[in-house]
C-alpha angles and dihedrals in degrees: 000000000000119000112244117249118256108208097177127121114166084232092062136063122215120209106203121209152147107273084194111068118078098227090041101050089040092051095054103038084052091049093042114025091162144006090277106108094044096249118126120194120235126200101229081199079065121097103243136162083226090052080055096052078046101055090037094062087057089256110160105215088204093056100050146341124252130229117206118195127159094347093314126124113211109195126210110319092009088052090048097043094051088050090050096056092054094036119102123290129241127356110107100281092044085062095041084057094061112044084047095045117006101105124041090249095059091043090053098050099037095043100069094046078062106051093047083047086057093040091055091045088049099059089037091056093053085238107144121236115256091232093191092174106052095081094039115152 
């Protein structure tokens, strides 16, 4: 069986997310057009020995995406939050960003309005869930 590949370096931070869903892949190619800001994107559909620390911390993929900078792993809003801060400034979206997810209090109360916008696209789409956990060791 192939090893999985490992992707982490301690310099970099690795924002994991469902390159499946619509609002999810445009969100992150927007924050993070290129390698610039030291982010790499990582498909969470994608086997990964980060998507197994993931899933071993008890982290749902469908419920939020993780942030993973200097060993440490930022879950949903905190995730977001933390991207945001190191995505791209100005342009439209670049301020959205940021009045929806610039302080940990936005990003608290409008997180949560787009993961259950993904979730219902999801289902609409006819896109399964990732359901990391379910087969959990």
């Amino acid at each position: 069986m192939a090893e999985k590949p490992d992707l982490q370096q301690p310099e970099q931070a690795y924002l994991v997310y469902d390159d499946d869903c619509p609002v999810c892949r445009t969100w992150c190619s927007d924050a993070f057009p290129d390698d610039s800001a030291g982010v790499v994107l990582v498909d969470a559909r994608k086997d990964s020995a980060l998507m197994d620390e993931i899933t071993a911390a008890g982290l749902d993929i469908d419920q939020g995406m993780v942030l993973k900078v200097g060993g440490e792993l930022h879950y949903a809003s905190d995730a977001v939050r933390e991207a945001t801060r190191m995505s791209r400034r100005g342009g439209l979206m670049g301020n959205l960003n940021r009045a929806f997810f610039g302080s940990q209090a936005l990003a608290r109360i409008s997180y949560p309005v787009g993961r259950a916008f993904r979730n219902g696209l999801l289902r609409i789409l006819g896109i399964p869930f990732i359901r990391n956990l379910e087969n959990r060791p």
